[in-house]
Structures are given as C-alpha cells and as structure tokens.
TORKE-146987 format. One record per residue (C-alpha): z, x, y; residue in three letters. Coordinates in pm, 1 decimal. Each point is the difference from the previous one (the first is absolute). Layout:
N
w / u / v / residuo
Z / X / Y / ala
...
//
This chain:
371
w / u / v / residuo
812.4 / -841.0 / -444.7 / unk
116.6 / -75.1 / -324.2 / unk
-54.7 / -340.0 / -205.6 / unk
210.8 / -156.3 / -254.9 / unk
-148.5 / -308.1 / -187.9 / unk
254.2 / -205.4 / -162.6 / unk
34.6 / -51.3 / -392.3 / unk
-203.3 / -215.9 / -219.6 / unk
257.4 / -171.2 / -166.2 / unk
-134.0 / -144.1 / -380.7 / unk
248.3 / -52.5 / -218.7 / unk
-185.8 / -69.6 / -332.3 / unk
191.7 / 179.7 / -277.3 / unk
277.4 / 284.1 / -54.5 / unk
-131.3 / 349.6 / -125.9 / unk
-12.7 / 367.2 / 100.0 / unk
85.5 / 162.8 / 301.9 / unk
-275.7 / 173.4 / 137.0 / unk
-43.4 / 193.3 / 369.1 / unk
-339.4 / 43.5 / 111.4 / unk
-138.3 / 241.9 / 282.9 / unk
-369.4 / -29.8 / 195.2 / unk
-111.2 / 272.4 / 222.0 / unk
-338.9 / 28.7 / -84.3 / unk
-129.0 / -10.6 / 344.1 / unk
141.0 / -107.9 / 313.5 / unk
295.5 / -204.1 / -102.9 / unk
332.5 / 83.1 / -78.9 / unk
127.7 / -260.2 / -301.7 / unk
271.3 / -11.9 / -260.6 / unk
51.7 / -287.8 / -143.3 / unk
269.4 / -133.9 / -331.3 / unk
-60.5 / -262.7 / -307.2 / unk
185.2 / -169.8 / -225.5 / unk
-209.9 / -100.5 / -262.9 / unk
-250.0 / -221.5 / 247.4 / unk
254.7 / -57.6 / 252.6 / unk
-40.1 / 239.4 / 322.7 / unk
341.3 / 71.7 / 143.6 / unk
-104.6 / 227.7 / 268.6 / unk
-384.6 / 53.4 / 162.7 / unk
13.3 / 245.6 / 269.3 / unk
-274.8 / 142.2 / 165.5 / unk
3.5 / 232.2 / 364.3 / unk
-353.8 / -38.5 / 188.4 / unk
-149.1 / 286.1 / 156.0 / unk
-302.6 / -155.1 / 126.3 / unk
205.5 / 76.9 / 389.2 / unk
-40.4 / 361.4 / -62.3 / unk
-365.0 / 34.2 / -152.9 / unk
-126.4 / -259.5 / 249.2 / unk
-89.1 / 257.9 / 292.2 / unk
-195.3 / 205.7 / -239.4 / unk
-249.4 / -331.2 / -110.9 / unk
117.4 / 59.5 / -376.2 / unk
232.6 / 144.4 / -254.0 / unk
82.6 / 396.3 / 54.2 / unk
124.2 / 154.5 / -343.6 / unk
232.8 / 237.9 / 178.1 / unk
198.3 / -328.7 / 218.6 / unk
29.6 / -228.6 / -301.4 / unk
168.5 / 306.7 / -214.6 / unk
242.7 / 54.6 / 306.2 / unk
119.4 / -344.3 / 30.2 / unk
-11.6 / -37.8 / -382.5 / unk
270.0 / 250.2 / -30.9 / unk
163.9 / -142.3 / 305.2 / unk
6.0 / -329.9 / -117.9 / unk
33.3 / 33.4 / -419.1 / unk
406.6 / 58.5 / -15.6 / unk
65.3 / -306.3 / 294.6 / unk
-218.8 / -220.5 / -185.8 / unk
174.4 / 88.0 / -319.7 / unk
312.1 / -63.4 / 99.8 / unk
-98.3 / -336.4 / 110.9 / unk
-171.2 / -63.1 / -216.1 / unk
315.1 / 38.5 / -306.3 / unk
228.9 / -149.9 / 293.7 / unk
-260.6 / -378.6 / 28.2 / unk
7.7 / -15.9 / -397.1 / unk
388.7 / 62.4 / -52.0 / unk
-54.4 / 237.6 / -266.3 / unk
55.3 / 396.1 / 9.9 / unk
-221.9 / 285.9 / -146.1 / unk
177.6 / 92.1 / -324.7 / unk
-57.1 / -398.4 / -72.7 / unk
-432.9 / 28.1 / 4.8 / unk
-122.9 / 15.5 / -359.6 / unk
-342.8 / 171.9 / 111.5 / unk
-151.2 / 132.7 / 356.2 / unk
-338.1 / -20.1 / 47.3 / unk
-252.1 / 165.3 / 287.3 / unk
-358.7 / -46.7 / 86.0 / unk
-201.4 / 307.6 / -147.8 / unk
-328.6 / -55.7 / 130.4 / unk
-177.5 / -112.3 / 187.3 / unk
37.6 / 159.7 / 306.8 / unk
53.2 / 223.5 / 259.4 / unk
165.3 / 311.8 / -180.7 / unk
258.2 / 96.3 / 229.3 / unk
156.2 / -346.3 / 8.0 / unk
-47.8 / -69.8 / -347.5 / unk
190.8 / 335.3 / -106.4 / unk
316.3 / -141.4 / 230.5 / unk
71.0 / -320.2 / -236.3 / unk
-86.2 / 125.1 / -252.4 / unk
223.3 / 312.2 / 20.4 / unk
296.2 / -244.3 / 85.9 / unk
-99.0 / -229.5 / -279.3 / unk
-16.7 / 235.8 / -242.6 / unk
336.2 / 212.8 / 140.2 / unk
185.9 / -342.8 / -28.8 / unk
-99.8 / -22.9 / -387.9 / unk
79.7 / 348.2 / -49.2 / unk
350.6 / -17.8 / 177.2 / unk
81.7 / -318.6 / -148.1 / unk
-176.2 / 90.5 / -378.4 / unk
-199.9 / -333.7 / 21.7 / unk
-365.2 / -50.2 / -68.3 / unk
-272.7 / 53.4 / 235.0 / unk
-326.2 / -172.9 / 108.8 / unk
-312.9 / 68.1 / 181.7 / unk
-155.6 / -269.4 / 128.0 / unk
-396.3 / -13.3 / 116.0 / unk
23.2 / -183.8 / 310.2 / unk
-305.3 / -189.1 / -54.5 / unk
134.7 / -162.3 / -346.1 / unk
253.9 / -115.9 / 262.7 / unk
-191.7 / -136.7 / 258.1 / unk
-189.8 / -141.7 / -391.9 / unk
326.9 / -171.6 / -91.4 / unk
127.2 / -121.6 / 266.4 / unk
-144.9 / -349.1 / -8.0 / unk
202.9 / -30.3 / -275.1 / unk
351.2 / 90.0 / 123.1 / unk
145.2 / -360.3 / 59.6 / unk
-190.7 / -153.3 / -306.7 / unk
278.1 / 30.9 / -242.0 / unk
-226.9 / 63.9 / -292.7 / unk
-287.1 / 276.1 / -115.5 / unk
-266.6 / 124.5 / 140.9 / unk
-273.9 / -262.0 / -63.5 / unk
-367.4 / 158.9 / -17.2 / unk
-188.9 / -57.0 / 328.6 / unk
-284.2 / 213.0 / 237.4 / unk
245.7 / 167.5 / 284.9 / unk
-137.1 / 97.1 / 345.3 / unk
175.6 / 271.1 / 114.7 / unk
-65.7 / 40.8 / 413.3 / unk
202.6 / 233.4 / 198.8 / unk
-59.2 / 277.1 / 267.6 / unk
-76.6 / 277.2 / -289.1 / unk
-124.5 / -242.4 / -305.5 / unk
-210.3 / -274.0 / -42.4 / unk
-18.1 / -86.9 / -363.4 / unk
-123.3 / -267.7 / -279.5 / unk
220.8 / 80.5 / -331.5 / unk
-57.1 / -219.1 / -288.6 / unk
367.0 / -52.3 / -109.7 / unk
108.4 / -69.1 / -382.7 / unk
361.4 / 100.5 / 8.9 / unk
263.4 / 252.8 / 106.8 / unk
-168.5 / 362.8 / -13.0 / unk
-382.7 / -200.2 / -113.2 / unk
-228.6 / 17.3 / 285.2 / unk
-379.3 / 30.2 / 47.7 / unk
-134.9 / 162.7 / 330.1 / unk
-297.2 / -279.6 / 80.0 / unk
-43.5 / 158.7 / 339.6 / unk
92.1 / 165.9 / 308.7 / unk
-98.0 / 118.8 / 292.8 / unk
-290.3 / 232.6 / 31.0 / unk
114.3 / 126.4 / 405.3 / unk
268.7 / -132.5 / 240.3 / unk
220.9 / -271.6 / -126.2 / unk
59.9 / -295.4 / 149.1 / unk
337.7 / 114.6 / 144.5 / unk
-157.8 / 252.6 / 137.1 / unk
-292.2 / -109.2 / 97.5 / unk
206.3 / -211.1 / 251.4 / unk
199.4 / 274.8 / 102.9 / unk
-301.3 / 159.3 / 154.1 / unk
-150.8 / -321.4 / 169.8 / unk
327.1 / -32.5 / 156.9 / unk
-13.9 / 347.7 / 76.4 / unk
-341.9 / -47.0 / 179.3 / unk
91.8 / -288.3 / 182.3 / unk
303.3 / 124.3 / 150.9 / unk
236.6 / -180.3 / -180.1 / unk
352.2 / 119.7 / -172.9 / unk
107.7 / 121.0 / -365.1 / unk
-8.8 / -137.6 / -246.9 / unk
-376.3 / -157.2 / 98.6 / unk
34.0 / -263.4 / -250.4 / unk
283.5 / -226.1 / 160.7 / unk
-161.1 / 119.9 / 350.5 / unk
-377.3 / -136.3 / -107.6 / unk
171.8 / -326.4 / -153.0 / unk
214.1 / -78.9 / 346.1 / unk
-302.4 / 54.2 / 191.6 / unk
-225.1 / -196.3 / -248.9 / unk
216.5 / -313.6 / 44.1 / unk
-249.1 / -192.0 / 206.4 / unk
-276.8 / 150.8 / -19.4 / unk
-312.4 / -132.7 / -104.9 / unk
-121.4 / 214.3 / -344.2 / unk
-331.0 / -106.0 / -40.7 / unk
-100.2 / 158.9 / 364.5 / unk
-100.7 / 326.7 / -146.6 / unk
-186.0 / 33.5 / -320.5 / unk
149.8 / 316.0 / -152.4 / unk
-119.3 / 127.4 / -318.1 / unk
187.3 / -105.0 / -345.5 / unk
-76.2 / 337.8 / -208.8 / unk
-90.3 / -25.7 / -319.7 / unk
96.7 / -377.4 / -1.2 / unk
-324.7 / -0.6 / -276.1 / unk
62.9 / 327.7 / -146.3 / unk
28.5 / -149.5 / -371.9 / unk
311.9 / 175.5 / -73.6 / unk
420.2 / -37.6 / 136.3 / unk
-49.4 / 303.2 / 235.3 / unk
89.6 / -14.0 / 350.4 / unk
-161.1 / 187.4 / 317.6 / unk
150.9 / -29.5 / 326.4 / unk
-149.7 / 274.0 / 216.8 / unk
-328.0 / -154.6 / 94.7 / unk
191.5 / -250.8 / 143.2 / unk
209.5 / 208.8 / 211.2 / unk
-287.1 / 178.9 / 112.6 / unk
-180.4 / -313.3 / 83.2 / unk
301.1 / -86.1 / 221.0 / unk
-46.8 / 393.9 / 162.5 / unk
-360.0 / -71.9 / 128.0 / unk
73.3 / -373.1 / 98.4 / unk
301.2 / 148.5 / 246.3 / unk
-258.6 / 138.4 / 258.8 / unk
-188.2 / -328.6 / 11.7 / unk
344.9 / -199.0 / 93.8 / unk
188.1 / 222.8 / 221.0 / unk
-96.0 / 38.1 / 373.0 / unk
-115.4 / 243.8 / 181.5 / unk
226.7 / 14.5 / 348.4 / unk
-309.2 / 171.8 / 209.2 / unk
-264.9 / -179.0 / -131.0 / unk
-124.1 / -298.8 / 187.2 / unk
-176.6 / -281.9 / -168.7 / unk
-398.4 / 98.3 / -41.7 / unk
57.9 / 343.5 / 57.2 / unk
-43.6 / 316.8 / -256.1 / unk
22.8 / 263.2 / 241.0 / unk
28.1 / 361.6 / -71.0 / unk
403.4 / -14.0 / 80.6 / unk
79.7 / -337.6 / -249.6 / unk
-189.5 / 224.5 / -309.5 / unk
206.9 / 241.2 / 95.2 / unk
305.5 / -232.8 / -11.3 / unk
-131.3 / -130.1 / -302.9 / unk
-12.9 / 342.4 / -185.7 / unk
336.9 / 82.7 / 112.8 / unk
121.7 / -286.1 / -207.0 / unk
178.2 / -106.8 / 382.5 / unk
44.4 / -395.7 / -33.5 / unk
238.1 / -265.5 / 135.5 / unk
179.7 / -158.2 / -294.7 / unk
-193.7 / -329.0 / -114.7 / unk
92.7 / -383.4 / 96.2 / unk
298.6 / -111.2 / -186.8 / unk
-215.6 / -260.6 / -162.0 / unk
-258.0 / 194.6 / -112.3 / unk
257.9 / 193.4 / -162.7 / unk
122.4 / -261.7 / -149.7 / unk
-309.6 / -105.4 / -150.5 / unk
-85.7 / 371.3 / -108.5 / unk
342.3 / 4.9 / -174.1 / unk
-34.6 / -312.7 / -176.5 / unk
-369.1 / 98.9 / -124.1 / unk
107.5 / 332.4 / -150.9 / unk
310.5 / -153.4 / -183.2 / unk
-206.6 / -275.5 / -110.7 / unk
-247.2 / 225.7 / -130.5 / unk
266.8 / 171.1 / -186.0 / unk
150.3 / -301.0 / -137.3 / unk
-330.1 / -161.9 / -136.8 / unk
-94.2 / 336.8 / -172.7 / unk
334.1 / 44.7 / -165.5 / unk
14.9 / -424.1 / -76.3 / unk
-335.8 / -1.5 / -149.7 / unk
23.5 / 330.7 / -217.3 / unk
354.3 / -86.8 / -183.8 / unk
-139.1 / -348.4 / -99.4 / unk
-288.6 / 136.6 / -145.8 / unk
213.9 / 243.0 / -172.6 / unk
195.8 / -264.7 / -94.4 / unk
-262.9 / -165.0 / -142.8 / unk
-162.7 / 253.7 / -226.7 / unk
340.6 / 93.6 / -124.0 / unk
10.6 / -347.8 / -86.2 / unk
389.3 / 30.8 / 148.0 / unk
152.0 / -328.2 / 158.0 / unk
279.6 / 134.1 / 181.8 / unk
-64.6 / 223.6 / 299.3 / unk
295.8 / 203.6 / 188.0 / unk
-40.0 / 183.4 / 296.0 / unk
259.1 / 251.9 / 156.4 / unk
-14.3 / 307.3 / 250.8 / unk
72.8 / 59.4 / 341.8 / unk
-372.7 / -175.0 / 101.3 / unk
143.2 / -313.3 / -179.3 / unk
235.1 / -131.9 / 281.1 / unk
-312.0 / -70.0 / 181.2 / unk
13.7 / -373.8 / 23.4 / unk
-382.0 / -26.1 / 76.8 / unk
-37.6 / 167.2 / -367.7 / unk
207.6 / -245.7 / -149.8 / unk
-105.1 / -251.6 / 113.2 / unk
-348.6 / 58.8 / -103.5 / unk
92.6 / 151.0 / -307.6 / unk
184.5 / -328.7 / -31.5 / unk
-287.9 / -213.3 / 109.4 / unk
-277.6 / 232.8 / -276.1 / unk
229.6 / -53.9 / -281.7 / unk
37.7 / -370.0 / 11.1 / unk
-360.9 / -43.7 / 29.2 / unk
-63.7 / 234.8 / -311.3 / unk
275.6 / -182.0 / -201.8 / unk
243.0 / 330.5 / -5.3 / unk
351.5 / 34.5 / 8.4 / unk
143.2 / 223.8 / 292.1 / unk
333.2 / 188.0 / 102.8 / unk
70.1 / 218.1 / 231.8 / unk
288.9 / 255.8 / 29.1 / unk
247.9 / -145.1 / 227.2 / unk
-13.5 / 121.8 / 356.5 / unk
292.9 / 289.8 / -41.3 / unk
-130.5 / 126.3 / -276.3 / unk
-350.8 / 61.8 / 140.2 / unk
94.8 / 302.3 / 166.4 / unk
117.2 / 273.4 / -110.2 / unk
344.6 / -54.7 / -139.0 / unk
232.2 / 117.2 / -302.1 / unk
85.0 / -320.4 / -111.6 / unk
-390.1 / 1.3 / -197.9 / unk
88.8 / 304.7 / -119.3 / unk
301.0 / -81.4 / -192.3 / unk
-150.8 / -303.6 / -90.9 / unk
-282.4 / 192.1 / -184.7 / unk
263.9 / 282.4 / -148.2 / unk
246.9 / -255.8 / -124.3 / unk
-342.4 / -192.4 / -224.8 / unk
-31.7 / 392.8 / -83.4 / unk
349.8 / 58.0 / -83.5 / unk
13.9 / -339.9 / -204.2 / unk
-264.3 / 138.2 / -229.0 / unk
238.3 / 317.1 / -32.0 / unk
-220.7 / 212.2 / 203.7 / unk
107.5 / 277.5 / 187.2 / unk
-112.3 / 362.4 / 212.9 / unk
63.8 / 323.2 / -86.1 / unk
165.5 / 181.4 / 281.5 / unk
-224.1 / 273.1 / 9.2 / unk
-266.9 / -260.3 / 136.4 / unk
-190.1 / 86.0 / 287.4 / unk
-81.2 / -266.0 / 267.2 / unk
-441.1 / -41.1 / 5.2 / unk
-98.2 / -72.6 / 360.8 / unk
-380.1 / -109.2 / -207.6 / unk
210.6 / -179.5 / -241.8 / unk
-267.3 / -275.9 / -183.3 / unk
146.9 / -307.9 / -89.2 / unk
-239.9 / 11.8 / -305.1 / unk
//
C-alpha cells in the first residue's frame, strides 16, 4: 500500500523554485520549495512490501522506486501548482544509501536538469536529516550538537553552519534503529520494530529488567548497541515458556525443547515490561551521551532528527536531560523525521543560496561521509 503525507505548508519568504527527490532507501519522495515554503511533500511507503521479509530488500525498494518516481512526480508538480520548466534547480540524495535506489533519483534528478538546462544538486542525506530541525525556523543555521538516530545512523555532529560539521561520534555496531529492528524481530513483532517496541512499551514497567547501557562511561560520543541486543537474545529463553515442561521438572524431553528454541510466546505483560526496558535502555544511553557532548562542545542548543526521533519516550527524556543540564533542544518535526524529500530540498536550496551546485557527471556514494 502506498502512503501520501500531506504538505508542510511554511510560508516564510519568496525565492527559488527548487524540486527535490529521496530514494535513498526504502522510501519513495519528491518533494518542491519555494524559497522556505514547501508546496508539495510527497512520499510513497513501502514498509507493506518489505514487511514479510523482517527488513529492507535492495532489489524491492528499486522496483517500487521506479514504480512509484514518475506518479509521485506528477503529484508532486500538480500539489505545488507549478510545472517543470518553472524549477530553478533539482536536487537528489547522492549518498547515503542503498545503491540501487539511490541511482533511481538521482538519475531522474539529474535527467530533469539536463532536459530542462537547470542546475543540479546532490544532496547527502544525512546533512538532511542535520538540517532539518531547522526547516520552519525562518533564519540560519545556529551552531548546536545534533543527534542523528535512525534505522542506519546514529550520530553526534558538532554543527557550525551550512556545509561545517564535526563528526563527535557514532556508532561503533548496530544503530539504534536497528538495533530495534532486530528486538522486534526476536520478539515476534512487525516492521519497522521501532513503532512496534514503542506500542508494546506503552505500559510497561521499564525498570523490570536491568539491561546493559553500553558504553554509557566510555569517555567519548560513541555509541554501541549490540551488547544490548544480545543481552535481550539470552534473556528470551529465561521468559518464554516451555509448553511440555511442567513446573519442577528438567527432564530429558523439556532440554530438548529447550535446545530446539520450541517456546510458547511470553505473557503480554512481561512483554510489555521487556519492551519498555530495552527502549528505555536505549533512550537513557542516547539522552545521557548528547548532553555530555553538548557539554564539552560547550554548545547550548541541541537538535535532534532521524527516523528514531519520533519516538516519544526519546523526547521526552531528551526533553526532561536537557532542562536539567540548562540546554536548549529541537527536534525535527514529526514528518520530517523520516525519510522524506522535503529535508532534502531544504538542505540543496541553503546549498544553492551559497551558489553551489553538482556536476552532472557525479556519481551517487552509497558510503557517502557527511564529513
């Protein structure tokens, strides 16, 4: 099934006319600017057809890219009211990303410029997720520590203006996304495992299970989130039940059972609780770390964006840790979390306001570094 999200309509000022298109990954996106107005956001889930294979497969999101590019572009120049030969610049993700989706907007993107002889722009889509706190603002890019937490990234970029950024740290395994796309996975719950682990969280008691906070103490802004994962793997087998096992007995048959991995699902509650401990565990690690990045940046504003970032448990602790430590704190607004095109013109039309633009010859960079 395909999604739609509506515009975000913020009319702050007339300027350029700039179309955008996101396909780095798993989402279809195209989305058109005027100056920092959006006229048209469009984006076409596909989380319906990766969700019986537990996670993104390269070779599905390139189908439905191509299926689902043109539509959206027509819509997309239908919503704003506008029509192609009208767009002073299109712009594309480059990297990064998977590379068979990436190499779909970007080939559009960069056949619109050609056909149309307008300037082109690749687009790294972290600097977008970067930005994006900033899209309703109105004004610059005001230095600040960023948190970056999605499904593939989990970030902390010192931020001094458009194109100035300072890697403070990152993950050193899974990221946070994706650390809750496995849990999920391992407790039989749906895709995406982040929205899945927060509905079942709701509840839930998340002190029950003391799960480990990785390198909480580490001394540096680095992340790890695998011990954690695994530390949710070898609690499983203590929590699920054993159907031919009766209480007091560890006959031959229930090791047996038990080896097999063959368990009844566990109590709703207890899920609950487990749910609730992991994301909590999550939360506190990525809370605590970006203050004390924060702090030794000696930055007041914090921003946080990604697809991790809709989590309202995070924000509301993030919320909570940066009142106590005296910091300011925004957050990208909800449909810009995601993965969506309206970040990425955002971040091309700062670019293209400095006068920058790509070369066509530019190849998209699945490892693309933001710095």
């Amino acid at each position: 099934m395909v999604n739609i999200t509506p515009p975000l309509h913020h009319s702050i000022a007339p300027g350029p006319l700039l179309l955008a298109i996101e396909t780095s990954c798993d989402e279809t996106a195209i989305a058109v600017l005027r100056g920092r107005e959006l006229l048209a956001s469009e984006v076409a889930s596909q989380v319906a057809a990766h969700q019986p294979y537990g996670g993104v497969v390269p070779e599905v999101a390139s189908r439905h890219h191509l299926q689902h590019a043109p539509r959206l572009l027509e819509r997309a120049v239908e919503l704003a009211g506008i029509s192609l030969g009208e767009v002073d610049a299109f712009a594309a993700t480059g990297g990064p990303g998977l590379a068979s989706s990436l190499m779909i907007g970007a080939s559009l993107a960069k056949g619109l410029a050609l056909g149309f002889g307008k300037p082109y722009l690749a687009i790294n889509h972290l600097e977008g997720h970067l930005l994006s706190p900033f899209f309703s603002s109105g004004g610059g890019i005001e230095p600040n520590v960023s948190l970056i937490v999605s499904g593939g990234h989990t970030l902390l970029v010192e931020v001094n203006g458009v194109s100035d950024y300072r890697i403070l740290g990152r993950t050193v395994d899974d990221a946070a996304g994706e650390a809750f796309d496995k849990v999920a996975k391992m407790l039989g719950l749906g895709y995406p495992g982040g929205p899945e682990i927060e509905r079942c969280a709701a509840g839930g008691d998340p002190n029950r299970f003391d799960l480990p906070r990785s390198m909480l103490h580490s001394g540096d802004a680095n992340f790890s989130f695998s011990g954690l994962k695994t530390a949710v793997r070898y609690l499983l087998p203590k929590l699920l039940v054993i159907p031919t096992e009766r209480e007091g007995s560890h006959d031959a048959t229930s090791e047996l059972v038990r080896s097999l991995g063959v368990f009844a699902p566990m109590d709703d509650s207890v899920l609950r609780d487990l749910c609730a401990s992991f994301q909590r565990a999550v939360v506190d690690v990525l809370v605590a770390k970006t203050v004390t990045a924060a702090r030794a940046a000696r930055r007041k504003l914090v921003t946080v964006s990604g697809g991790v970032s809709c989590n309202r448990e995070l924000r509301a602790q993030m919320s909570l840790g940066c009142e106590r430590a005296g910091l300011e704190l925004h957050f990208a607004e909800p449909q810009l979390c995601t993965d969506n095109a309206a970040m990425i013109a955002f971040a091309a039309m700062l670019r293209r306001e400095r006068g920058e633009a790509t070369p066509l010859t530019t190849e998209i960079n699945p490892n693309l570094a933001l710095a």
